[in-house]
N, C-alpha and C positions, 0 to 999 in steps of 0.2 A: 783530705780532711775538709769537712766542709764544719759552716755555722761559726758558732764562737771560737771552740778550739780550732780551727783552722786556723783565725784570725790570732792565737795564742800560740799559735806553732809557728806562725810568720814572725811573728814578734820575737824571738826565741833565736829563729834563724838568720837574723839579720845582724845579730849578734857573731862575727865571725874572726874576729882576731883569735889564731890559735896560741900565737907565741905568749902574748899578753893573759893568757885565759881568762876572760873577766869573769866575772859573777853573771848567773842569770837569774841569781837567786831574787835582784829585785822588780824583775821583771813579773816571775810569778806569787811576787808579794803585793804586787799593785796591784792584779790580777784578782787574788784575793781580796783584798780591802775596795776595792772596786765593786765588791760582792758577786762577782762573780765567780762559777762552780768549778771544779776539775777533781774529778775522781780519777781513783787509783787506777781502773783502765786504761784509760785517757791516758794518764801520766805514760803505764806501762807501753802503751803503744807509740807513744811518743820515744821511748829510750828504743822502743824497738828499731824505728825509723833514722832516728839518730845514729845508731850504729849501722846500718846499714848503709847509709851514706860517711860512714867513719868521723862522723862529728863526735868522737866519745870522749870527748872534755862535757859540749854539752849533756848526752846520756848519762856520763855519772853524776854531774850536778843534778838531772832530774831526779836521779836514785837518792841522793844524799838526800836532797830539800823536801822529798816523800818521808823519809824518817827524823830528821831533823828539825821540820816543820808541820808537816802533818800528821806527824804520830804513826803511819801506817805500818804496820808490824809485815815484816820480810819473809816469805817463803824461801824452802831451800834453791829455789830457783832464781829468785833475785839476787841473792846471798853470792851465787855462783855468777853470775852477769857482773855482779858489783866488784867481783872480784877481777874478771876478764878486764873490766875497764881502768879500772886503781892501776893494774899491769900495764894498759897504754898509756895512760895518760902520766904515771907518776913511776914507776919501775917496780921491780923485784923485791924491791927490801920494803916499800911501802905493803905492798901487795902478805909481805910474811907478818908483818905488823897488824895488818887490819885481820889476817887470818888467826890470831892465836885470840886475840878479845871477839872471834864470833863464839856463840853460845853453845856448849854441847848440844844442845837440842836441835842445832838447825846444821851438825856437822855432822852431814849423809853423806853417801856417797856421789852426787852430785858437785857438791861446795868440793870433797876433795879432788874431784875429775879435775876442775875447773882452775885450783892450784898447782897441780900438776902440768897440765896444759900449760900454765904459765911459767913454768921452768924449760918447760918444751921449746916456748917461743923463743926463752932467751939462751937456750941450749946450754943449761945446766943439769949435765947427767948426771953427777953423783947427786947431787939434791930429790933429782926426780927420782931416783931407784928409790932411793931411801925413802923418798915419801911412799912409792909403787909397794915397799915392804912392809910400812906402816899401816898402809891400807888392809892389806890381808895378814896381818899381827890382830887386829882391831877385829878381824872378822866381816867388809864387807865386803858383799857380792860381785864374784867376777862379770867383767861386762865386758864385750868385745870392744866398745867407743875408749874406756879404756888401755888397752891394750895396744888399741891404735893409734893413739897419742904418744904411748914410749916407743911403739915402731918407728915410725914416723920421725922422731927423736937420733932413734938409733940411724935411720937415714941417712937426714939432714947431716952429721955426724959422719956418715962410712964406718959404722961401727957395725959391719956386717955380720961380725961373729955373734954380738949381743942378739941381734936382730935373728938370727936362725936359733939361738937358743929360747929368744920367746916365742917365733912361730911354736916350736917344739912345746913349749909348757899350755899353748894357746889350745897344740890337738892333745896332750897327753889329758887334757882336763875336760876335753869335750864342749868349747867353745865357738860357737857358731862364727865362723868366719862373714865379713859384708863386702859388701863390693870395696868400701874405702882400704880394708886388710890386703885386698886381691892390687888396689892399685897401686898399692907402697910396695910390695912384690915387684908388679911389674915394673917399677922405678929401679927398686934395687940393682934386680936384672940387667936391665938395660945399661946404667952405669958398667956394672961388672960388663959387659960385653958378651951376657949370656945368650945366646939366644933360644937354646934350647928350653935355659929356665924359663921365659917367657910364654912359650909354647906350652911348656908344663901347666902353666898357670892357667892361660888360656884354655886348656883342657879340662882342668878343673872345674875354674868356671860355669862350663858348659852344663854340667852335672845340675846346676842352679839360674833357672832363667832370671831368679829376682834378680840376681847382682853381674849378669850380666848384659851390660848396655852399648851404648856407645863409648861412655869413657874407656872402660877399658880397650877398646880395642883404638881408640886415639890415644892412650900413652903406650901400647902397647906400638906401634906406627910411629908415633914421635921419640921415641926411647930408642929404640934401634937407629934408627937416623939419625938423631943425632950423636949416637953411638960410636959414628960412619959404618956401623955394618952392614950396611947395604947399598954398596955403589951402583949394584944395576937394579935396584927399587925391589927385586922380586919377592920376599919376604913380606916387604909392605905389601907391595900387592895383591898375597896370600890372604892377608889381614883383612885387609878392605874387601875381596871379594867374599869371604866367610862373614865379614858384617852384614856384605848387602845379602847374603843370603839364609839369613836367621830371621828378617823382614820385621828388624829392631827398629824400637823409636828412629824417628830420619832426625839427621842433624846433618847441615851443611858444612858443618866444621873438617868433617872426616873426608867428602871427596876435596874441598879448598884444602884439605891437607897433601892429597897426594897429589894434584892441580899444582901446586906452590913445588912438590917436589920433584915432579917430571920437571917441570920448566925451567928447574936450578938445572940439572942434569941436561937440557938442552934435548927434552923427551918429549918436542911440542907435541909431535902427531898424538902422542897417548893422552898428552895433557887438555885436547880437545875432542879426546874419545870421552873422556870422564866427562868432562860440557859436555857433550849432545847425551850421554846417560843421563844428565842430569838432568836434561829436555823433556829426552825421549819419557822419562819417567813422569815430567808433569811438575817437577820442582822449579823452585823457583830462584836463579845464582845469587846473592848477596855481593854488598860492595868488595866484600874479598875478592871472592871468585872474580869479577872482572877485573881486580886491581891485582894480581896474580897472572892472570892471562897477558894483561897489557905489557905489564914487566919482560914476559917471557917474550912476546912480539916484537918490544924495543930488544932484547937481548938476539933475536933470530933478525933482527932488520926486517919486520915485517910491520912494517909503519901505520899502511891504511888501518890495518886490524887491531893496531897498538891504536890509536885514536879512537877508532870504533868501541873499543873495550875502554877506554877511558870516559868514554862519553857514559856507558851503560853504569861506568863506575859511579858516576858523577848525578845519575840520573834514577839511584838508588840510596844511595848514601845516607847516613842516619847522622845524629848529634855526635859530637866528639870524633869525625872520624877527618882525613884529608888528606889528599892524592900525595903520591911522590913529588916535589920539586921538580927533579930532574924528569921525572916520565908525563908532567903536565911541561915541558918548556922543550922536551923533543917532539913532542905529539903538534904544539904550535909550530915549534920550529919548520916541519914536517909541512903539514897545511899549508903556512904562511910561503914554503918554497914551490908548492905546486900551485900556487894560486886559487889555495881554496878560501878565498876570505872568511865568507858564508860559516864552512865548518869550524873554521879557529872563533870567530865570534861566538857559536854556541856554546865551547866548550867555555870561552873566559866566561860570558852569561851563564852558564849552570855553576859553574865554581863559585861567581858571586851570591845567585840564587840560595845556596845551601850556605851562605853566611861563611863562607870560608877565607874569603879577602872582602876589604872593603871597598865601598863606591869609588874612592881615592885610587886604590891599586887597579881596579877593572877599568877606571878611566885611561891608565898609564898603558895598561896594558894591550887593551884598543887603540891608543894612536901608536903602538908599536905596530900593531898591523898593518895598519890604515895608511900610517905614514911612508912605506918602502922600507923604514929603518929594518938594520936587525934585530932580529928578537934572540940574540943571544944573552941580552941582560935580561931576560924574563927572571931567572931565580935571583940574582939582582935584588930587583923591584919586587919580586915577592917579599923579601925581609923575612922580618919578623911572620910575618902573616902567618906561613907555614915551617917556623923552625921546630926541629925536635922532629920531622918526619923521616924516615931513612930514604936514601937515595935509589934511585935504578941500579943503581953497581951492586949494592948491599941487600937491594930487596933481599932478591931472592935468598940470599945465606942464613936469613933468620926468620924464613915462612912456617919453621913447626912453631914457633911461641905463637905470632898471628895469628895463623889458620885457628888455630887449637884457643885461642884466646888463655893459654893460661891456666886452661879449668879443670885442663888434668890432672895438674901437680900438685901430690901427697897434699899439700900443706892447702892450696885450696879446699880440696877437698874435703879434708876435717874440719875446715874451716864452715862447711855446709853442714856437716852431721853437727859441730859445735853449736851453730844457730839454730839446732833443732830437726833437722832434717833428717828424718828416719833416727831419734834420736829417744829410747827410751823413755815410759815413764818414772821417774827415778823415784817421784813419791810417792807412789804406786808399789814400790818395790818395800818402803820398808808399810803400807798400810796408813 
């Protein structure tokens, strides 16, 4: 955001006690009376942002102080936003309360998805049917985004038998299935230990290039495995080689998925066939992939390469991200015993570099080298610096959530069509 509003939006965000939630209300009343402007896009953009970043104490204040103060009359899309966030910020029973004083006029099918949704979050089925039967009492239009909300419900839930009797009413009615329908399937699946339902699906699928991408066939990989259905990987490997040969959008998610899972399995050699495909193809490994490989090197005692791959980790690496404890303090450890000064310094210099420890600890950590001592207090003197990262022991046991970041899962998922993403015009629908 640049120009004033940028300066309006910093001012806003600096504002960040969540527990307290203060007002920001007089922020943009100064703003105002200051005479300066802020139109309803602006605003709308601004709650966009705000939720995105999950500040939605402040996005609904923005929505409130848009009609409470500037009069701006609410679309049924706002109506429905305003709702999502009443639900984070304040619960359920607020959420039914602000629902029954909205206006017949602006209670589309929209505002009711978005109520819904919100019993979803807090997995209140009987609420949600009920609501799901009022909705087609009333007469309106089935919508697959719909649909996929009380699946997803029934999920979350294991209410497996609900969930096959809606796919059933979803084809009896001739309802176009999306790729988010097909991934709450493949979730189901997999819990159940199906794997042939998976396949089924995956076949499907196929039928439809639109909704067939990469996610699906990463929860379709990550579901099975962690399923434990597949101890000698081959299934996955089915997966992955039918991905790469559909010549689908590339995501590096999918081979650091089965990279993380040979390696658990102590399948280095395969798990460095997939690295050089990744070469040989021209891509390019992310801090995963080498922070994946390095694990599996310290797990095979293959040290030079576990350091190697630490370094490439470290010399990639993005915001929010930081190395193992234990796989940065054996990788020193390592060095510091063959006498490679040289290498142990780079690696403490690029871990400082990327803001991971501070000047304080990289000092510490150098006269640990420097000095003859041992560098077995390295995680130690890490501290704080790096808590909350999982260890060498554990990597590996929870590389499908990593690799995968997460974005498989139903509930993400909807969470994307929710914000709009391949998500109907809904005002469109009724004119």
């Amino acid at each position: 955001m640049e120009g004033s509003l940028g300066a309006l939006y910093r001012k806003i965000s600096k504002i960040e006690d969540p527990k307290a939630m203060p007002s920001i209300f007089p922020v943009l009343d100064k703003w105002i009376l200051d005479g300066r402007v802020v139109d309803r896009s602006s605003l709308l953009g601004f709650i966009k942002e705000f939720r995105r970043i999950r500040r939605y104490n402040h996005a609904l204040q923005i929505s409130m102080w848009m009609t409470d103060k500037r009069y701006y009359r609410l679309s049924c899309g706002d109506v429905a936003i305003r709702l999502d966030l009443i639900s984070k910020v304040h619960g359920i029973e607020q959420v039914e309360n602000y629902f029954k004083n909205i206006p017949k006029q602006l209670k589309f099918l929209e505002v009711y998805s978005a109520l819904l949704n919100c019993y979803v979050r807090s997995e209140q089925v009987e609420k949600a049917e009920a609501l799901m039967q009022q909705m087609k009492d009333i007469g309106l239009p089935s919508c697959i985004l719909v649909y996929n909300v009380l699946l997803n419900l029934y999920y979350k839930t294991g209410s497996y038998g609900k969930m096959d009797n809606l796919l059933h009413e979803i084809e009896e009615k001739g309802i176009v299935k999306n790729k988010f329908t097909y991934t709450i399937q493949i979730s189901a699946y997999a819990v159940k230990s199906d794997v042939e339902g998976i396949h089924k699906i995956l076949t499907e699928m196929k039928t439809d290039p639109k909704v067939l991408d990469w996610s699906a066939y990463s929860t379709a990989a990550s579901g099975c495995i962690k399923a434990g259905l597949f101890d000698d990987i081959e299934s996955a490997e089915k997966i992955f080689e039918e991905w790469e040969s559909r010549n689908l959008n590339y995501d590096i998610r999918i081979p650091n998925f089965l990279i993380a899972a040979y390696c658990r399995k102590g399948l280095f050699g395969k798990a460095e066939n997939i690295f050089n495909w990744l070469i040989e193809k021209g891509r390019k490994p992310d801090a995963k992939t080498w922070h994946f490989l390095a694990a599996g090197y310290i797990k095979q005692n293959q040290m030079q390469k576990a350091a190697e791959a630490l370094k490439q980790e470290m010399s990639v690496v993005g915001f929010f991200w930081k190395p193992s404890k234990d796989c940065l303090a054996a990788c020193l450890e390592y060095l510091k015993g063959k006498g490679d000064l040289e290498g142990a310094v780079e690696i403490i210099k690029l871990v400082r570099g990327k803001g991971i420890v501070s000047v304080d600890i990289q000092e510490r950590l150098l006269n640990h080298i420097k000095d003859g001592e041992s560098i077995s207090k390295v995680i130690e003197i890490l501290g704080d610096a790096m808590d909350g990262e999982e260890e060498t022991s554990n990597v590996l046991a929870v590389e499908e959530d990593n690799a995968l970041d997460g974005d498989e899962k139903p509930s993400k998922l909807l969470a994307m069509e929710e914000e709009g993403r391949e998500r109907p015009n809904m005002l469109k629908t009724f004119g």
